[in-house]
C-alpha positions in Angstrom: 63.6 98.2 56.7 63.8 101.4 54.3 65.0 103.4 57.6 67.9 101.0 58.0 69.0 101.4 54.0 68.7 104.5 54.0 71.1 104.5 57.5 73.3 102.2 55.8 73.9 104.7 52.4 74.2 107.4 54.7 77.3 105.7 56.7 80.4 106.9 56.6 81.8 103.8 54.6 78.9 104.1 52.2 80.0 107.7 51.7 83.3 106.4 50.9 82.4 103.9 48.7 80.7 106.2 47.0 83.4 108.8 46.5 85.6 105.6 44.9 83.1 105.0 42.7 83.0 108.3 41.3 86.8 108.6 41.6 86.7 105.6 39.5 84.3 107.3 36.9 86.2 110.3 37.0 89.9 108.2 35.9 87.9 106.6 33.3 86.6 109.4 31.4 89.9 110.8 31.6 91.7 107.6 30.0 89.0 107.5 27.6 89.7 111.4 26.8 93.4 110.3 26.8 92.9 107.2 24.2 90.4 109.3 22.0 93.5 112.0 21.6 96.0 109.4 21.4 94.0 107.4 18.9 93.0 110.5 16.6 96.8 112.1 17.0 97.6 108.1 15.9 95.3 108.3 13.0 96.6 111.8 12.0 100.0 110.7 11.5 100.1 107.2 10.1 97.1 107.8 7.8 98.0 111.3 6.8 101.7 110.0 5.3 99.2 106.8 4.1 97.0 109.5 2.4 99.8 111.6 0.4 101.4 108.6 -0.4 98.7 106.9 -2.2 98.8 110.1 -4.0 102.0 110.7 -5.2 101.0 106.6 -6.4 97.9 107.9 -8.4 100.0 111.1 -10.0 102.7 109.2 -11.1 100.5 106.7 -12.8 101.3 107.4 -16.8 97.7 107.4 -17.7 96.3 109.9 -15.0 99.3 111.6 -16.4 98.4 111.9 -20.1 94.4 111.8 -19.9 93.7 114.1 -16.7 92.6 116.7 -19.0 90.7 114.6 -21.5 87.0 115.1 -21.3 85.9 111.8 -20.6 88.2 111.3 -18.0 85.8 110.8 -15.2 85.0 107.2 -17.2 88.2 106.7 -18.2 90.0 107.2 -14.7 88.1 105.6 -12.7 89.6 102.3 -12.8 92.7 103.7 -11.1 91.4 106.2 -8.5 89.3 103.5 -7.3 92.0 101.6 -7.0 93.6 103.8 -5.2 90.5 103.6 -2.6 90.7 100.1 -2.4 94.5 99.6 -1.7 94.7 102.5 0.6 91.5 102.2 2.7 90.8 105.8 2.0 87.0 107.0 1.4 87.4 109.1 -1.2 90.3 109.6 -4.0 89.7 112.7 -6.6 91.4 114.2 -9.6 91.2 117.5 -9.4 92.3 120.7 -11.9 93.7 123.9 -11.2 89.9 126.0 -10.6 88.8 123.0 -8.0 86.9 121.2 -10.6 86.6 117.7 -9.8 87.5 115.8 -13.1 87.5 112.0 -11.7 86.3 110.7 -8.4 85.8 107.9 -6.5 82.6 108.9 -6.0 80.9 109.6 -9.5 78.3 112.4 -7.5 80.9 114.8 -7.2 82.5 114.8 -10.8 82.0 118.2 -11.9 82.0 120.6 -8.6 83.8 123.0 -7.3 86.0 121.9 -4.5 88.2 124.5 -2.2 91.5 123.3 -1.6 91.2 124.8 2.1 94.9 125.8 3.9 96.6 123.4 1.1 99.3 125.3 -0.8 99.1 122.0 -3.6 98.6 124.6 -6.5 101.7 126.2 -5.7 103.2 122.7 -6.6 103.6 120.9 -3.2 102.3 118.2 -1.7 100.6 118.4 1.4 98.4 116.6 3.9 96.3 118.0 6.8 92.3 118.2 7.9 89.6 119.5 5.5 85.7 119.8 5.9 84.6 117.5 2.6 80.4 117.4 2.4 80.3 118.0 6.0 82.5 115.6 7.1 86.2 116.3 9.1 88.8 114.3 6.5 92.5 113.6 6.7 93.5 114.3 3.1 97.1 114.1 1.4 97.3 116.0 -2.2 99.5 115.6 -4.3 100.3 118.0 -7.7 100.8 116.8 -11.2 103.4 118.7 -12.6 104.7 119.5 -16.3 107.9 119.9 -17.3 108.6 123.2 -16.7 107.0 122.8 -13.1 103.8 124.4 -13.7 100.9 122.7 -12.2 98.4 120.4 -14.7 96.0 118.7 -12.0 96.0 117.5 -8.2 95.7 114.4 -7.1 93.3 114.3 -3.3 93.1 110.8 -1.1 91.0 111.7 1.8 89.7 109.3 4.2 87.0 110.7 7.3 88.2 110.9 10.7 86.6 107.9 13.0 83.8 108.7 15.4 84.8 109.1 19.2 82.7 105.9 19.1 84.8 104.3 16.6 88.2 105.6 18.3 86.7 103.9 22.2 86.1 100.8 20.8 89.8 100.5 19.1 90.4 101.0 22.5 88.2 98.8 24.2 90.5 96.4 25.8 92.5 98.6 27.0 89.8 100.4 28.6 88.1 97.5 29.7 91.7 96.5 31.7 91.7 100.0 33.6 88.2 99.7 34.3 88.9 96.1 36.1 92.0 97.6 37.6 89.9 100.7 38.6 87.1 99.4 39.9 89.4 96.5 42.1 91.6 99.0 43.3 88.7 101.2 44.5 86.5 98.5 46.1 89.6 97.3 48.2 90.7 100.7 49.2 86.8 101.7 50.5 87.1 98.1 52.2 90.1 99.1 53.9 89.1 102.9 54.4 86.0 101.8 56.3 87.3 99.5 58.7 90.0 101.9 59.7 87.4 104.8 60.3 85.0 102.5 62.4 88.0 100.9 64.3 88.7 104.8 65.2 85.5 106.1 65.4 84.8 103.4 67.4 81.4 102.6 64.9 80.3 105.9 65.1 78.5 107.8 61.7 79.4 111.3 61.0 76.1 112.7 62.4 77.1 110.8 66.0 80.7 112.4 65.8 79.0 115.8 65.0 76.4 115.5 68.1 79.0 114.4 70.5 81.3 117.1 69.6 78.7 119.5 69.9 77.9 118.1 73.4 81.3 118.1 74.1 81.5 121.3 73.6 78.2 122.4 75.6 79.1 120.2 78.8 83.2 122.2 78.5 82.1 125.6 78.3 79.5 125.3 80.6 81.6 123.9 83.9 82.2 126.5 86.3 85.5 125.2 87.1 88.1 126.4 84.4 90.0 123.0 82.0 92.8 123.9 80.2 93.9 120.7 77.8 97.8 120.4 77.0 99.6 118.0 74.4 102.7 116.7 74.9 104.5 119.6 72.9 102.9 122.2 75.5 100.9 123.4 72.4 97.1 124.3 74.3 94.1 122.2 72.6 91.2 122.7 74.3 90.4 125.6 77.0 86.9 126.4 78.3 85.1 130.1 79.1 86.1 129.8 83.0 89.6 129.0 82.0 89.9 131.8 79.8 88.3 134.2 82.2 90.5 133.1 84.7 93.3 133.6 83.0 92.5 136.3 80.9 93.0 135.0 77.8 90.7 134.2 74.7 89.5 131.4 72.4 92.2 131.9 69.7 94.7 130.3 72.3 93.9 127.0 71.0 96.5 125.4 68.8 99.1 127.9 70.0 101.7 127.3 72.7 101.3 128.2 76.3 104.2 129.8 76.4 103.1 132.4 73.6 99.3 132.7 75.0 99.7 135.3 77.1 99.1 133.5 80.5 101.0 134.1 83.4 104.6 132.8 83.4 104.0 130.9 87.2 100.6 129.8 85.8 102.7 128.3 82.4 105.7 126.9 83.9 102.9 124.6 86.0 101.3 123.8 82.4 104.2 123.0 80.4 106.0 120.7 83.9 103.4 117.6 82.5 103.8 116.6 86.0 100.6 115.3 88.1 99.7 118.5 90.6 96.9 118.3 93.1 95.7 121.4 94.7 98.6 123.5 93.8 98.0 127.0 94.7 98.9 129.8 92.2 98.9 133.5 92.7 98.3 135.5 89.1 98.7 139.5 89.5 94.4 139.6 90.0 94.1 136.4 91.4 94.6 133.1 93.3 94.3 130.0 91.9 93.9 126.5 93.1 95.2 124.0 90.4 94.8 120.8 90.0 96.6 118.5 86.6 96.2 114.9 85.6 97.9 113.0 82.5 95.7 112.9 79.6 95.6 109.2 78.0 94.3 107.5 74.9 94.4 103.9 73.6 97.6 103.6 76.4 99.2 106.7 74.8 100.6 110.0 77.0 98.7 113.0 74.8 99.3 115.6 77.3 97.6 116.9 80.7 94.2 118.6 81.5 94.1 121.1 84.4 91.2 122.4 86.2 91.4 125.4 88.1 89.0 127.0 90.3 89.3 130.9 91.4 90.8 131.2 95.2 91.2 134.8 95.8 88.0 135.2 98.2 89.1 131.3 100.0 92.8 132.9 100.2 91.5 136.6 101.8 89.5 134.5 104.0 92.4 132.5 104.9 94.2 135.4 105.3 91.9 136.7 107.8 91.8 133.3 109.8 95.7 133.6 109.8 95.5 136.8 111.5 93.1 135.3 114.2 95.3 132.7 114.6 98.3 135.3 115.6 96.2 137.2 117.5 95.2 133.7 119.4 98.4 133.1 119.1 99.4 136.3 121.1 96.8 136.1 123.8 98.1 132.7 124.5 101.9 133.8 124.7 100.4 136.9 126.8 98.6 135.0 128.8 101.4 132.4 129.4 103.7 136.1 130.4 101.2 136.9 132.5 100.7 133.8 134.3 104.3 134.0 135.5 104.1 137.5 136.0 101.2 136.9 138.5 103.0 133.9 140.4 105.6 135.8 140.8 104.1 138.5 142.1 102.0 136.2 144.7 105.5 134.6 145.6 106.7 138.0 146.6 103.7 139.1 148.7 103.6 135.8 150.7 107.2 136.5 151.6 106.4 140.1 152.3 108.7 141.5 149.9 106.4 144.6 149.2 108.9 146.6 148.4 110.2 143.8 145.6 106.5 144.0 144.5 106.4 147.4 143.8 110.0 147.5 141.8 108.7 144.2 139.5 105.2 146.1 138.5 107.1 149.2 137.6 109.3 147.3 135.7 107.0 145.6 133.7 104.9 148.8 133.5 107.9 150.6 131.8 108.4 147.9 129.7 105.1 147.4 128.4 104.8 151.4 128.1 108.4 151.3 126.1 106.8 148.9 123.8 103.9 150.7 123.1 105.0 154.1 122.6 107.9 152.5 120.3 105.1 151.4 118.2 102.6 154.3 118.6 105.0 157.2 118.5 105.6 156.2 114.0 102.5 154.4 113.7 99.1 156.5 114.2 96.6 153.8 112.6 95.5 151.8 115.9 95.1 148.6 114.0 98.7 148.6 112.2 100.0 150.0 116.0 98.1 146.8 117.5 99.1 144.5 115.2 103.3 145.4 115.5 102.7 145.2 119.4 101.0 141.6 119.6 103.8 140.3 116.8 106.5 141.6 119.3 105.3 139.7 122.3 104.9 136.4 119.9 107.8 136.7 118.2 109.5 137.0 122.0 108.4 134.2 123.0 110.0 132.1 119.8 113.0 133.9 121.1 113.3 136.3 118.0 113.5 139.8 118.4 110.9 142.4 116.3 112.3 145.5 115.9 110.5 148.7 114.3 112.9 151.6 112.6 113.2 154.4 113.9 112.8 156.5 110.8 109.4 154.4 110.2 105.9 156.4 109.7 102.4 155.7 109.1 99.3 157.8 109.3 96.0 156.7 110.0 94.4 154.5 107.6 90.2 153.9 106.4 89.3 150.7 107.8 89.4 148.4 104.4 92.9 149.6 103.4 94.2 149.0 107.2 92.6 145.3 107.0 94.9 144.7 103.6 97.9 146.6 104.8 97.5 143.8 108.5 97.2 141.3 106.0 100.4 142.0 103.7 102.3 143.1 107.2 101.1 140.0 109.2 102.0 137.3 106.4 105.8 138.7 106.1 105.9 139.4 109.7 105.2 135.4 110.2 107.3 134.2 107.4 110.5 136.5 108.6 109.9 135.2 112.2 109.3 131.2 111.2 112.9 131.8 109.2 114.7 133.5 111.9 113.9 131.7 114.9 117.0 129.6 116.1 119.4 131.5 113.8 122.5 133.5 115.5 120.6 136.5 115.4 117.1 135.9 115.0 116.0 139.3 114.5 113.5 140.9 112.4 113.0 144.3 111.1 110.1 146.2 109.5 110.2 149.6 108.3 107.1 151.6 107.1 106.9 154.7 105.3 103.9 156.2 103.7 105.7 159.1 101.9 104.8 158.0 98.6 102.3 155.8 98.7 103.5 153.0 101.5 106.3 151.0 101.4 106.7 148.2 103.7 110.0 146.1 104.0 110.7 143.1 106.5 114.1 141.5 107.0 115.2 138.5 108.8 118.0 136.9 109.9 117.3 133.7 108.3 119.3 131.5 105.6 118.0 134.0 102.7 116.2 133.5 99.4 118.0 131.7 96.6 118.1 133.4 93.4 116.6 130.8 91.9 113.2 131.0 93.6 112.5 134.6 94.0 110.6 134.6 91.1 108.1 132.1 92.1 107.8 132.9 95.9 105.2 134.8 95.8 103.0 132.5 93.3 103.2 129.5 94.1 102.3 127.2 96.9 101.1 124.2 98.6 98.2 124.8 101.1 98.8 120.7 102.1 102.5 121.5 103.2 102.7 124.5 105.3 106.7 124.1 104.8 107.0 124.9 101.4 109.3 127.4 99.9 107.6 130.8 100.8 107.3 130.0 104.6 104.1 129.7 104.7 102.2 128.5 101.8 99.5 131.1 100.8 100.7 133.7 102.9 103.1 135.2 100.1 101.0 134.7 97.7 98.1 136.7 99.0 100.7 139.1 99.6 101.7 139.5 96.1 97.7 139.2 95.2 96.7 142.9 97.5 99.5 144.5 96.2 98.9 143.7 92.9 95.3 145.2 93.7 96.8 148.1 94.8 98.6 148.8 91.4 102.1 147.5 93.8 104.6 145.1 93.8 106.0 142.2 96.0 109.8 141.6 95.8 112.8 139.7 98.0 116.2 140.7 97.7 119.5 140.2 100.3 119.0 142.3 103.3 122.3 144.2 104.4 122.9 142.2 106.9 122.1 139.1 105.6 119.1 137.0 104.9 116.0 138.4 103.3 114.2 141.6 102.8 110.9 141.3 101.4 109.5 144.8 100.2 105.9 145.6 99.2 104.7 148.6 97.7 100.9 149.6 97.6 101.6 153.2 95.6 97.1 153.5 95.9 97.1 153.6 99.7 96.4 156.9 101.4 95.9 158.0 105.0 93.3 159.6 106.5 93.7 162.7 107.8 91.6 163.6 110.8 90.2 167.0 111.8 
């Protein structure tokens, strides 16, 4: 039972209620601080004109006038200053001469003392009324000269009445006070009622120390997911992002709260962010890595509030897909060799069965010569066997889709170690493939690589294919669809991975307009250097 009070006074509403309550103490003592100045600035006024007129009453009284010096005139005055006390209310009422002696008082214990007259000016001959200290207690006293013919000063004339207790001053005030304490206390009560249904109908009946564990959970069970969440609102400002996210992106915690746009992440990455579109496995190439993406609409209570992302790091999945791809070609190139040499080999046992040896011999020279053309048009600019290989098979494939590969003449490359020859197949396979995809059935359909190692190595691949549109060349090579192998970029990944080991390689990865028409895709890789054999 005590476990449950002390529950309930430690609820949120019981806060609240609480803090009304003390707001309401808090305007109370300042009305009452309000009234008690009011009241005493009240009392100031009215009873200090009050005080100086009952005064100037006493001093123009004919006997106060012609007996104030007369040596029994504490006796015989004292009829009319205490009159003067009883018509005026005051406490005290004094005739007083020139030195301060009181000569007549109200109160016969202070005939014959010295009195000050304290920041009065009365025995300069005018009246005055103000605050004085009289046996210890704060007065409001009006004096008032009596004057002789000439103007000189005979006697004063002092009404004084004692300020009220701050006692005395509240309870003038007590209706009043008691009306803003009703008002107060109503007002408060209602607005903690209302206050604490609308924080339980949002916190769903949850106390603070609930909210503060969940959060705190919340924030455990974020940071540690592998996979990277990235929360948007609906004004693209970022609101939550976890440690994976930010490593991934390569951004820190004081993103949050801040717009993606001005975070610092990757404009492909950000355009993807801001689009509030649903996205499932959307594919992403950053200058260090490749990432799958994948975004869903954020509701609460029926409301849009933005879109969550996860992301999870690619770049190994994509060099491994990479790799596959270049299996695939050079399946893909057995196959179409296989298929040439099938009908070479029929052709060949045709020839013999009719006894056309002589037509024999001319058809394997033939196709000696042109395989040996092929080769050495390969191996006389290219020394690094792998590269050399790899131009050779993609000739005989891209044959066979009826597009002619074509290496320049002025093209050179030296031999290469083996891990920079495996990233230079990969970035010359992918654009190799895409060029060839673009260009097969076009007037044309030719494609052209040039390589040169001079400074660092430069590779560039055109095709005879519909082009780039301006438009898109700044996203080829990030973004793509690993569902939909006919997405802009040819071929999903491939360009992106491209962009990804050049970026590696402290290169770039661009498209332009080739000279004679469609594409030209050009990827530097400035780190690359030969190997030069003894």
């Amino acid at each position: 039972m005590w476990s449950s009070l002390a529950r309930s006074s430690r609820s949120l509403a019981g806060q609240f209620l609480a803090f009304q309550v003390l707001v309401v103490g808090v305007v109370l003592i300042a009305v009452a601080a309000v009234s008690v100045a009011q009241s005493t600035k009240e009392f100031r006024d009215v009873r200090g004109q009050r005080m100086i007129a009952v005064a100037e009453n006493v001093a123009s009284t004919p006997v106060v006038r012609d007996r104030y010096a007369d040596p029994f005139a504490a006796r015989l005055l004292a009829p009319d200053v205490d009159r003067a006390v009883a018509l005026s209310g005051a406490g005290l009422a004094e005739l007083i001469d020139r030195t301060g002696v009181v000569r007549a008082s109200s109160d016969p214990s202070r005939v014959g003392k010295t009195v000050g007259f304290g920041p009065s000016r009365v025995v300069e001959g005018r009246a005055w009324f103000g605050d004085l200290d009289i046996d210890g207690r704060h007065a409001m006293a009006g004096q008032v000269p009596i004057l002789s013919s000439d103007g000189r000063v005979l006697s004063v004339v002092s009404v004084s009445e004692p300020y009220p207790s701050v006692w005395q001053l509240l309870s003038g005030a007590g209706e009043r006070l008691l009306v803003y304490l009703g008002l107060g206390a109503a007002l408060g009560l209602l607005a903690s009622w209302l206050l604490s249904r609308r924080i339980k109908r949002h916190t769903r009946g949850l106390e603070v120390a609930e909210i503060a564990g969940l959060a705190e959970h919340r924030e455990a069970l974020l940071h540690s997911i592998r996979e990277g969440v990235i929360g948007v609102n609906t004004d693209g400002v970022i609101t939550v992002v976890n440690d994976s996210a930010q490593e991934l992106l390569g951004i820190g915690p004081e993103v949050v709260n801040r717009p993606v746009r001005d975070a610092g992440i990757d404009p492909a990455v950000a355009d993807f962010l801001v689009s509030g579109e649903n996205g499932h496995d959307v594919v992403i190439a950053t200058p260090t890595r490749v990432l799958a993406l994948n975004r869903r609409a954020a509701t609460s209570q029926g409301q849009r509030i933005g879109t969550v992302t996860t992301m999870r790091d690619s770049t190994e999945l994509a060099s491994m897909q990479g790799q596959l791809s270049s299996h695939k070609s050079v399946t893909d190139t057995l196959r179409a060799q296989t298929h040439e040499f099938a009908n070479q080999l029929h052709t060949i046992s045709g020839l013999v069965q009719l006894g056309e040896y002589d037509s024999v011999r001319d058809l394997v020279g033939a196709l000696t010569r042109r395989r040996a053309e092929i080769n050495a048009a390969v191996t006389q600019h290219i020394s690094d066997s792998a590269v050399a290989a790899l131009l050779i098979a993609k000739t005989t494939l891209a044959a066979e889709s009826g597009v002619s590969l074509q290496l320049t003449d002025d093209s050179h490359l030296a031999a290469l170690s083996p891990a920079m020859a495996t990233d230079v197949i990969t970035v010359l396979g992918n654009l190799i493939d895409n060029a060839v995809d673009v260009s097969e059935g076009t007037l044309a359909s030719r494609v052209t690589v040039h390589i040169d190692d001079g400074d660092g190595l430069t590779i560039e691949v055109a095709d005879s294919g519909p082009g780039v549109p301006q438009a898109q060349r700044s996203e080829i090579f990030s973004r793509g669809v690993t569902s939909k192998p006919d997405v802009p970029g040819g071929r999903g990944i491939g360009l992106a991975l491209v962009r990804l080991i050049t970026a590696q390689h402290g290169g770039t990865a661009e498209v332009r307009d080739a000279a004679d028409g469609g594409a030209l895709f050009v990827a530097r890789l400035p780190r690359i250097k030969s190997v030069t054999h003894a």
